[in-house]
N, C-alpha and C positions, 0 to 999 in steps of 0.2 A: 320643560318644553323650550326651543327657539324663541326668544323673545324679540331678540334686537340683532340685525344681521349688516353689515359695514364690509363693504369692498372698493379698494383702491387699487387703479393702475392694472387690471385685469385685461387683457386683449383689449377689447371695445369697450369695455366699463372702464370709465375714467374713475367715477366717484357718486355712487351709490348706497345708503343707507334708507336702512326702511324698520318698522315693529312688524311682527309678525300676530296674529292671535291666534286664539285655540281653537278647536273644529279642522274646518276644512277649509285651505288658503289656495284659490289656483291663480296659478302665473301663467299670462297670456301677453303675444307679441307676434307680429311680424317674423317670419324664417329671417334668419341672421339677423335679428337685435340685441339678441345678448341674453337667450333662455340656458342655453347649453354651457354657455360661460359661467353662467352664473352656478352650477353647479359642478364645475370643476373648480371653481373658488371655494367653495362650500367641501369639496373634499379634499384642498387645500387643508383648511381650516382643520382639519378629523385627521393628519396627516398624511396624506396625499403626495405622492410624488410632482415634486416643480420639478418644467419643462421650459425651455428654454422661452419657446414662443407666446408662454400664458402673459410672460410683461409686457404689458403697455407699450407701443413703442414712441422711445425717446425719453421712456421713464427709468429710474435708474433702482426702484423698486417697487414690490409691491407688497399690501396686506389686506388683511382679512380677518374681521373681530366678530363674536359672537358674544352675547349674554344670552343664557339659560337661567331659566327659575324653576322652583320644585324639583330639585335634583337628587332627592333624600333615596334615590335608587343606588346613588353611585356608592362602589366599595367603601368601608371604613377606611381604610390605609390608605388611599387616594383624598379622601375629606381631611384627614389629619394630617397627609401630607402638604397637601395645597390650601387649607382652613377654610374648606368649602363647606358652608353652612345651607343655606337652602338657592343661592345665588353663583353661579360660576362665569366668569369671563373668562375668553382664548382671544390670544390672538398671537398674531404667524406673520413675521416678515419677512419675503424674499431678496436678496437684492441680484443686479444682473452676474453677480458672478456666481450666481445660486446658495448664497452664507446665509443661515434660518437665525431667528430671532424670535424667539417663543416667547410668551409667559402668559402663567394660568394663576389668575386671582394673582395678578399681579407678582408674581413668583417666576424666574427662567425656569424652562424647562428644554430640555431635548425635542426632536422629530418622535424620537421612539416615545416618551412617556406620553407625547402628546396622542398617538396611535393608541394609547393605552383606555382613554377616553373612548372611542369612538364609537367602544362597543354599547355604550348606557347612553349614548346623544341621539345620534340620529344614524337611521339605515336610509342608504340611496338607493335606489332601485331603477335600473335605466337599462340602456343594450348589451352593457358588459352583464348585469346581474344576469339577463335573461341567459349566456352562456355559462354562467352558474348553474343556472336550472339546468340546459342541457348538457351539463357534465355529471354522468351517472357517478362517481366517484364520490359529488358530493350531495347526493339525495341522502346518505347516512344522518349528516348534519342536520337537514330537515326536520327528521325523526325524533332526534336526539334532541332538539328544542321542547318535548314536551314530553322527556323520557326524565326521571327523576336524578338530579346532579350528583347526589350522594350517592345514587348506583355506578353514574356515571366514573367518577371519582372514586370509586371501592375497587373497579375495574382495572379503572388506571394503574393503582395503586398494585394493587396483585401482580398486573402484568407487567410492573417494571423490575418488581421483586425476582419472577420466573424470570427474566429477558437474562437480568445480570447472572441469576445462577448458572442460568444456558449458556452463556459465553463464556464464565468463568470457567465451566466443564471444558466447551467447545479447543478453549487455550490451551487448558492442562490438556487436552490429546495429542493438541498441535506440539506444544512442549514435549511430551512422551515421544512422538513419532518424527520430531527433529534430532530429539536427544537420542534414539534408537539408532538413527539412521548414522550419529557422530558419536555413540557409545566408545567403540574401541578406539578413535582416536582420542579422547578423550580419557579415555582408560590411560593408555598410553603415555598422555603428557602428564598426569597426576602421576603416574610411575617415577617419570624422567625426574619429576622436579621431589619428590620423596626420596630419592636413590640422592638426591644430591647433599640431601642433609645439611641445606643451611645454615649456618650461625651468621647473622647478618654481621654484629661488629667483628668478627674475628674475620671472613669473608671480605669485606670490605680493604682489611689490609694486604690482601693476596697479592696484589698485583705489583705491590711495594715490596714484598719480601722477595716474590720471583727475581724483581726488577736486581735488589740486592745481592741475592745469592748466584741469580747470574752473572753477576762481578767477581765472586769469591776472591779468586785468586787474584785477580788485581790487587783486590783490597790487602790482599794478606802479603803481596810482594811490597804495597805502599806501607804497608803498615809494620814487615821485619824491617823493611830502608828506615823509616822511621825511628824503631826500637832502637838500632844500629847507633843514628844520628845522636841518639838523645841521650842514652846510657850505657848499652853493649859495644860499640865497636871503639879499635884501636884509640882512635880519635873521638871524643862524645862531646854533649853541650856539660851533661854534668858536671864531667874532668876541666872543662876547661872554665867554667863558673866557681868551681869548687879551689881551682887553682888562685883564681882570680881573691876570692874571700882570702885565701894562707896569704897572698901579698900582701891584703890591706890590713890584716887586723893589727901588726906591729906596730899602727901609727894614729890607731883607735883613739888612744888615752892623749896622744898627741894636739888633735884640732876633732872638734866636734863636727866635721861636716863628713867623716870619714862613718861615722853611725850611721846616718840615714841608709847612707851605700850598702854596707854590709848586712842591713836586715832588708834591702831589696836581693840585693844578690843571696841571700839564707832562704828566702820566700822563692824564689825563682828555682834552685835548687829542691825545693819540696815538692813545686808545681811539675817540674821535670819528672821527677820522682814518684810524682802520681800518675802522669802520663803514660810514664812507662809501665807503672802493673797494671793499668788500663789494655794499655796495646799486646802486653801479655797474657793478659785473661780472655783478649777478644782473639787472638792468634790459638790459643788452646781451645776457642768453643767452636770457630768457623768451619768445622770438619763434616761438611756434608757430604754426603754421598751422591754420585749421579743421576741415582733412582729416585732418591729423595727430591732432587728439583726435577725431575721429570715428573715425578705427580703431584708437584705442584703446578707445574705447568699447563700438566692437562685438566688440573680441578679449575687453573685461569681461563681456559678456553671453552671449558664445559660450562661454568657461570655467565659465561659473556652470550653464549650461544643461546643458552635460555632467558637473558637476558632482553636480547635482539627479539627472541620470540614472544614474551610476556608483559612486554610494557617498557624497557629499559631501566629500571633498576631493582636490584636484589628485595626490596620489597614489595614491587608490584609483583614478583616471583611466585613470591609466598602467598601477596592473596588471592593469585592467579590457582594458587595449589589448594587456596582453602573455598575456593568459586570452584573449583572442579567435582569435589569431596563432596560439596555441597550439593551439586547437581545430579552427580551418582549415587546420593542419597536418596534423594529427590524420586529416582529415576527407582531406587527399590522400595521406596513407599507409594510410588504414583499411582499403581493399581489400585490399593485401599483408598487414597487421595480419590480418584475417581469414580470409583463407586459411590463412595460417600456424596460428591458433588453431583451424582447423577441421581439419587434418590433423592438428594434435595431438590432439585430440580424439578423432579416428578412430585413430590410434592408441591409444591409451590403451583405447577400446571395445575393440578388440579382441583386446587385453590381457586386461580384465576380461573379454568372454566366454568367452576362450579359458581362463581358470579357471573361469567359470561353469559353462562347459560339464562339466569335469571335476567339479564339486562336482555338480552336477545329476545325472549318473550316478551318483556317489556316492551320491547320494539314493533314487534308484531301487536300488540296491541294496542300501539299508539298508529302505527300505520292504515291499521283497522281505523282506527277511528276518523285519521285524517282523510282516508279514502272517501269515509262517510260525509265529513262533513265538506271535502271540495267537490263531492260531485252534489252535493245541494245547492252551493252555491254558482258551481257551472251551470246545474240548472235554470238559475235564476238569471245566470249571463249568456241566454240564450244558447246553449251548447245541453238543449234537452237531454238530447242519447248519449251523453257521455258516460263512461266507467273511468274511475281510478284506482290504480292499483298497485303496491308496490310489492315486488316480486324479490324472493330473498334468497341467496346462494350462499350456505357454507361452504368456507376453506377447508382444507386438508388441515392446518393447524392455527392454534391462536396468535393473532397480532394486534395491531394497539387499538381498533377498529372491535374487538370479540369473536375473532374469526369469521365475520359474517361481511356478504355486500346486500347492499338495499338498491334496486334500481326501481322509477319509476317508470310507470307503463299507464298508456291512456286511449281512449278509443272516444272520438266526437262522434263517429255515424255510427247507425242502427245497422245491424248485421255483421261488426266487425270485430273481432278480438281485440284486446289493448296490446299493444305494441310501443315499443320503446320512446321516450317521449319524443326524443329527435328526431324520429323519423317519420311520425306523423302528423304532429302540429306546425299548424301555419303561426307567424309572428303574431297576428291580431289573440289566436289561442292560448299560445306559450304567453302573452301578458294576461289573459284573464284567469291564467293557471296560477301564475305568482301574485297574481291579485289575489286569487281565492286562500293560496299560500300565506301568503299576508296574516287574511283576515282570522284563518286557523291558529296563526301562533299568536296574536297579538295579543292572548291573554296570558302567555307562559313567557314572551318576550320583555327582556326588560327597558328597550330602547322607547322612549319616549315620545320621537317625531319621527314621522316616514316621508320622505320624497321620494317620487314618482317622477320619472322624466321619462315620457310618451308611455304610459302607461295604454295609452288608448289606440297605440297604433295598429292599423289595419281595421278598424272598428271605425262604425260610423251604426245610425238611426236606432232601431230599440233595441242594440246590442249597446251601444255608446251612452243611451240611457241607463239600462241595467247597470253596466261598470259606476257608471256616476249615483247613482243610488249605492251599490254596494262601498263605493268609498266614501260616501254620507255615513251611511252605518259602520265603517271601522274608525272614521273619526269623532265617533262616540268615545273611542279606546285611546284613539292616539289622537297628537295633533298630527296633522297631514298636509302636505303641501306639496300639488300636484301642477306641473307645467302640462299644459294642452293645447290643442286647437280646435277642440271639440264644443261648440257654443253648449250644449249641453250638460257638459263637465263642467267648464270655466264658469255655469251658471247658478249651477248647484252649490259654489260655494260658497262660504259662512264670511268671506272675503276675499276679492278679488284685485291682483295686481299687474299694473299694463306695461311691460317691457317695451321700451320704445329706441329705435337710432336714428339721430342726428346727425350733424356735423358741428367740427368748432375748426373755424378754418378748413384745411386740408383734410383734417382727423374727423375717421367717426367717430360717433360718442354716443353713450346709451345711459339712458334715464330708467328709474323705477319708481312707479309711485301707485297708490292706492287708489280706487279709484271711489267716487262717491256715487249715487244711486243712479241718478240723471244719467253720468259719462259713461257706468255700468252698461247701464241699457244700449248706447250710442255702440260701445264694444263690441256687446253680443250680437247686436243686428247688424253689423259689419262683418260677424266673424258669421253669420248665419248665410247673407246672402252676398259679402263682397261689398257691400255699400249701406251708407244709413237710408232707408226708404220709409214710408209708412205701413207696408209691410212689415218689413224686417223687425221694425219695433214692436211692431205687436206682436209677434215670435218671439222677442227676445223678450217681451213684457212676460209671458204668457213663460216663455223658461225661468225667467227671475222667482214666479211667484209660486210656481208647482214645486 
């Protein structure tokens, strides 16, 4: 339960801390002192979205700390992660540039883990929950609080299994009936790039041999001039090296520096001599034919073209050729592929229905029973003739839901059919509806403390009695902590706290404090008839003690 509750820097809450106890706590005050703030602090605290205008102004942040005790509800993996034993503290700082500052049992946490909490702390219940209520979508929820988790959960489980098979099918047709509709061009480019019979390395040097053999003749005109120069013609390098050698050797034995020369110029002579059956051998192979560089050329422009279309280079070619292959394979197994994925599918359906089904009854028979047990205690909250009912529409097929909606349906007057809740209940009703709601699941709920913020509106005399009686007896179950301005409500409780605004300076400023027996009374009898009289006290004596 809420033990210890600390608010800083909140609109008109400067700096407020208070204990809370167990039973039933009401909080009473003056319109705008700071009741409604203080549970927008409060779901701050549960992860609540901050707004710009919740800060104090001229304060540069704010927070919000709670301690809870008897927590032995909360998940395992949540205790072991934050080494929550039977004790948890949160607390949540904003500052004005809206940057959070968590930590739980003294541990940082995020916004989101902090949200994660919220569900085993405390439920708020105010004007936004009441459009909860009137949103048929989520009357299922309701139900499903005292529908067994593990059916819940079995369902899930099945119907995620079916979702994926169904899409998985759903794709492979979408693929089938993309690939049909680009079959032949496809057909087509796996042709083009098969016919082309790549050899990547030997391909690779195409464009270099073109390059070359489109030279030919150049080369073979530089290369007889050449031949000419070196060895064959009239006048050569050889004859006149070789010449050069007959002069010097005479004078060999003569001076030693005549040797070096003559084994460069012997070595030069060899080199030449290689040269030339080099340029002779390449002169004898260079004999292509015109046809022969015309299909090389067109094999150059045929690669480049599919090139340009496949990725730009010769091996994205190839695995453009083996993604094609692959697809038109694809595309004459798809049939069996399909089938297959569609009788899985159908299995799996009806799998998941065949728990749907069982959770669905489930359902109905918790809705039976909820029916049963809110229209006893509408009874008891003045709303004698009332029925409740909730009325159930299968879909055409299953979804995460079990194919089914649940809307509820209600009728306060004698003679009337139930009819959808929105449209017949007044506010004072819709809260003694979610009152009665309340007190139904507060045994399969695992949320420990409930707030009520105007629980009691449109209600006044022995209906506002009733309500304050029936939330005496659910805070048997839970701790409860109910803002009102119903002397009758605010009197019935097990303690009572008196929201109050000041000023400090210029600034309002709002106080909370408990009140004691004496000031109790002073309270109610102000909140009874507008003023403390001797009346009013014995009213409010006379509410304190019933």
């Amino acid at each position: 339960m809420l033990n210890y509750l600390s608010i800083k820097n909140v609109s008109v809450i400067e700096s407020v801390s208070f204990e809370l106890n167990k039973g039933m706590n009401t909080l009473t005050g003056e319109t705008g002192a700071g009741k409604s703030v203080m549970i927008g602090a409060f779901k701050l605290l549960l992860g609540g979205r901050f707004q710009r205008d919740m800060l104090r102004e001229r304060a540069s942040k704010l927070s919000v700390e709670a301690i809870f005790d008897n927590v032995g509800h909360i998940p395992q993996d949540l205790r072991e992660q934050y080494n929550i034993d039977e004790e948890l503290s949160i607390r949540r700082e904003v500052d004005d540039t809206g940057k959070n500052k968590v930590s739980v049992n003294g541990k940082m946490a995020s916004v989101t883990e902090l949200k994660s909490f919220a569900p085993y702390l405390a439920d708020i219940h105010g004007q936004h929950e009441h459009q909860v209520l009137l949103d048929e979508s989520r009357h299922i929820n309701f139900i499903d609080h005292i529908v067994a988790r593990e059916l819940r959960d079995a369902y899930s489980t099945a119907f995620k299994a079916y979702k994926v098979a169904k899409d998985e099918h759903r794709a492979l047709l979408e693929s089938i009936e993309d690939l049909r509709k680009n079959r032949e061009i496809a057909e087509f480019q796996l042709d083009e790039i098969r016919r082309a019979n790549i050899a990547i390395d030997d391909d690779k040097e195409l464009p270099n041999r073109v390059q070359f053999l489109s030279n030919i003749e150049n080369i073979r005109l530089a290369a007889s001039a050449s031949l000419d120069d070196i060895s064959e013609g009239e006048s050569n390098a050889v004859g006149f090296v070789s010449k050069a050698i007959r002069a010097l050797e005479p004078f060999a034995a003569l001076t030693g520096e005549v040797s070096p020369i003559l084994e460069s110029l012997t070595l030069a002579v060899d080199s030449l001599g290689s040269a030339s059956k080099e340029l002779s051998a390449m002169l004898d192979k260079q004999d292509v034919s015109p046809v022969e560089l015309d299909r090389l050329v067109q094999r150059k422009y045929m690669l480049q073209d599919l090139m340009r279309k496949h990725g730009g280079t010769l091996e994205a070619v190839v695995s453009k050729g083996s993604e094609l292959a692959g697809r038109l394979k694809d595309f004459v197994d798809s049939d069996g592929l399909a089938e297959k994925l569609a009788a899985r599918g159908e299995e799996l359906r009806i799998t998941a229905q065949k728990i749907a089904d069982e959770l669905n009854t489930e359902r109905r028979k918790a809705a039976a029973q909820i029916s049963a047990q809110v229209v006893e205690i509408l009874n008891e909250l003045e709303l004698p003739n009332s029925k409740f009912l909730t009325v159930f529409v299968d879909k055409d097929e299953l979804d995460e839901r079990g194919g089914i909606e649940a809307k509820f349906h209600i009728s306060v007057n004698k003679g009337f059919e139930p009819a959808p809740l929105a449209h017949v209940a007044s506010g004072g009703e819709i809260s003694r509806v979610m009152l009665a709601l309340k007190e139904v699941f507060s045994e399969s709920d695992s949320v420990a403390t409930l707030i009520f913020d105007e629980i009691d509106t449109g209600i006044s005399g022995v209906t506002a009695k009733r309500v304050a009686e029936r939330l005496i007896h659910l805070a048997k179950k839970k701790q409860v902590l109910v803002i009102t301005h119903l002397p009758v409500v605010a009197a019935k409780g097990d303690a009572q706290y008196y929201i109050e605004k000041g000023t400090d300076g210029d600034t309002a400023r709002t106080t909370i404090r408990l009140l004691g027996s004496d000031e109790r009374k002073n309270i109610v009898a102000k909140m009874i008839a507008g003023e403390v009289s001797e009346t009013s006290i014995q009213q409010a004596q006379e509410l304190l003690n019933n």
